[in-house]
C-alpha positions in Angstrom: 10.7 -23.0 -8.3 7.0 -21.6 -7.9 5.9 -19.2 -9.7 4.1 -17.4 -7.5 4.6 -17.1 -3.7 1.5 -16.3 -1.2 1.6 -15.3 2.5 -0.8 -14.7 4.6 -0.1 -12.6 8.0 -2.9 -14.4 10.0 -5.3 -12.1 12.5 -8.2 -13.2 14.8 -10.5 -11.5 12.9 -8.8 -10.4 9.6 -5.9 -11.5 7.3 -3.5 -10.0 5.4 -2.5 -11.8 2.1 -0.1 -10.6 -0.2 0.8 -12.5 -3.3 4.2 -12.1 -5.2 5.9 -13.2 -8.2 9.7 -14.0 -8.9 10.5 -10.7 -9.8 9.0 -9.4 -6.4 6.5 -7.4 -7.9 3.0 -7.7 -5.9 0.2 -8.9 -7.3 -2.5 -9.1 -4.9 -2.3 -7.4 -1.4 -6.1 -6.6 0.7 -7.2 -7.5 3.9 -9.7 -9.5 4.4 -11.7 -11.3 6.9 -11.3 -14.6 9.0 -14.6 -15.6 7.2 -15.3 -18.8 4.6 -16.7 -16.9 1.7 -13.6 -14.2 2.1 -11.4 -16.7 2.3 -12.7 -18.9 -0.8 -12.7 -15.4 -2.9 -9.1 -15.2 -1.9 -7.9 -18.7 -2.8 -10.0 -18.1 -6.7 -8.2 -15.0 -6.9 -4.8 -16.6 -6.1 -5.6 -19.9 -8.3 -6.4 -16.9 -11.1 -3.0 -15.9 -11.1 -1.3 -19.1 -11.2 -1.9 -22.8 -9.8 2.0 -23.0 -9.3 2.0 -21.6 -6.4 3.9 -21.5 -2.7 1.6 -20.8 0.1 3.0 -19.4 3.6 1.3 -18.7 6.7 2.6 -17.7 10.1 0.3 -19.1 12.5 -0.5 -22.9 12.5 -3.8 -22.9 14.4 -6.3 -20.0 16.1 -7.3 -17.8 13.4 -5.1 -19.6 10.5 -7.3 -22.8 10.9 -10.0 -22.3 8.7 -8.0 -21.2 5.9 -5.7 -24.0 6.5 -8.3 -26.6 6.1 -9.9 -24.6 3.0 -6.7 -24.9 1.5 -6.1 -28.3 1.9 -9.7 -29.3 1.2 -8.4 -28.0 -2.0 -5.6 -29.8 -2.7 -3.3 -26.9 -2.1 -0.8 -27.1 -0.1 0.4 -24.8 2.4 3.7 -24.1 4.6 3.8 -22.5 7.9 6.6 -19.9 8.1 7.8 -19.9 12.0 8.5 -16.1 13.5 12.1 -17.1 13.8 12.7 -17.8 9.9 10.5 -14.7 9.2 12.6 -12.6 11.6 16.0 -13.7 10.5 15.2 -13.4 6.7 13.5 -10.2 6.8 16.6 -8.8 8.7 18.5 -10.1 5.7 15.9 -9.3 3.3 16.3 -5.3 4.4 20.7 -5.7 4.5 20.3 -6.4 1.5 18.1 -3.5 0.1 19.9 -0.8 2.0 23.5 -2.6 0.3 21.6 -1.8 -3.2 20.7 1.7 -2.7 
């Protein structure tokens, strides 16, 4: 299991990234934008935390395409997380909080 797990919700211009670990506590959350030298700073900052990682995005192409080839370029790899999927498990993801409180 990764250690770390990094998701990216992808924008024309900007990105959100948001970086958790297996106790869900978040360890890196900005926005940033859709540019090379933001991006690169955002992959150091993830690799600082831990190479061991699970990268998400939810777009395949558009605006995710740059930081999908700076990823790869890098030898890290990177999923794509379809709406469906983040739909249905964010619906169980909040079932499940509100059963806890």
């Amino acid at each position: 299991m990764a250690e770390i797990w990094a998701g990216v919700d992808v924008g024309k211009t900007h990105h959100h990234p948001v970086v958790i670990n297996a106790e869900g506590e978040r360890l890196l959350s900005r926005r940033i934008l859709n540019d090379e030298a933001e991006l690169l700073a955002l992959i150091g900052d993830a690799l600082a935390l831990s190479d061991d990682a699970l990268r998400a995005v939810d777009l395949n192409h558009g605006g995710a395409a740059l930081l999908i080839c700076l990823l790869i370029a890098r030898d890290q790899p990177v999923a794509y997380l379809t709406g469906g999927v983040r739909e249905r498990d964010t619906s169980r993801l909040f079932q499940y909080s509100s059963r806890r409180s």
